[in-house]
C-alpha positions in Angstrom: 4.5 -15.1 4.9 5.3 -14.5 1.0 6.8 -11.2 0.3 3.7 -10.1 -1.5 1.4 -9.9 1.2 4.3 -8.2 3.5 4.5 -5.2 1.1 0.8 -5.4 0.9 0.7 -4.9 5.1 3.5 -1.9 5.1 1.6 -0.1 2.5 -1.7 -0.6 4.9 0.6 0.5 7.5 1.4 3.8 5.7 -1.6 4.1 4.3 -3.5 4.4 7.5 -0.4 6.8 9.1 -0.9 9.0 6.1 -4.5 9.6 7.1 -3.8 9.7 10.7 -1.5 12.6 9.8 -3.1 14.9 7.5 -6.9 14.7 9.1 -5.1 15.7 12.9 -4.1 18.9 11.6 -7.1 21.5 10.3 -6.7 22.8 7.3 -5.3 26.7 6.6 -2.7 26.1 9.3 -0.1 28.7 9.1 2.4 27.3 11.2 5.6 25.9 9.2 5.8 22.6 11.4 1.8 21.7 11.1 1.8 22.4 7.0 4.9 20.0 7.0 3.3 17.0 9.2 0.2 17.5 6.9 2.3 17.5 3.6 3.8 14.7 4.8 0.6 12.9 5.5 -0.4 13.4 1.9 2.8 11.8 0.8 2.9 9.0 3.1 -0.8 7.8 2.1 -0.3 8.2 -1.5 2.8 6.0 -1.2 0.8 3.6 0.8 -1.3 3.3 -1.9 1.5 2.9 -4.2 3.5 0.1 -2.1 0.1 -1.8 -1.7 -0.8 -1.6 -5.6 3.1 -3.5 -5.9 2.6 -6.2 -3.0 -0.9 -7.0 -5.0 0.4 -7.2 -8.0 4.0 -9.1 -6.3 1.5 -11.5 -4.4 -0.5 -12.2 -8.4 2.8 -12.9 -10.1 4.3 -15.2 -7.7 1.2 -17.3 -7.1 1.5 -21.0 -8.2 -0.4 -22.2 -10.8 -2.2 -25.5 -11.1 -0.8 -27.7 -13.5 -2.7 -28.3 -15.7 -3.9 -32.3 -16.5 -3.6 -32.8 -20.2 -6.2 -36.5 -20.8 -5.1 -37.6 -24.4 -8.0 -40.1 -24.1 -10.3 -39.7 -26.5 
């Protein structure tokens, strides 16, 4: 597996536990521990969405290109 699309499954990965984590806790939760876990969540998804936005563009810049067939028949 290319490195691209590895960084491109962790970020799923954390994008999906970010969500997981804030939407279990309700919101106004007074609680010190809960307001952590859900802060938490926020940071995890929105750096899940970060790591995948790199593996994307990791996964575009190492692709191989075609060469290119130059016909100098005319």
């Amino acid at each position: 597996m290319k490195i691209g699309m590895g960084i491109i499954v962790i970020g799923i990965i954390m994008f999906g536990t970010g969500l997981i984590l804030f939407y279990s806790i309700e919101l106004g939760q007074t609680d010190p521990i809960l307001r952590m876990v859900k802060n938490a969540g926020t940071f995890i998804g929105l750096s899940g969405m970060g790591v995948t936005m790199a593996g994307i563009l990791l996964y575009l810049i190492n692709r191989n290109e075609v060469p290119l067939e130059k016909s100098f028949d005319s």
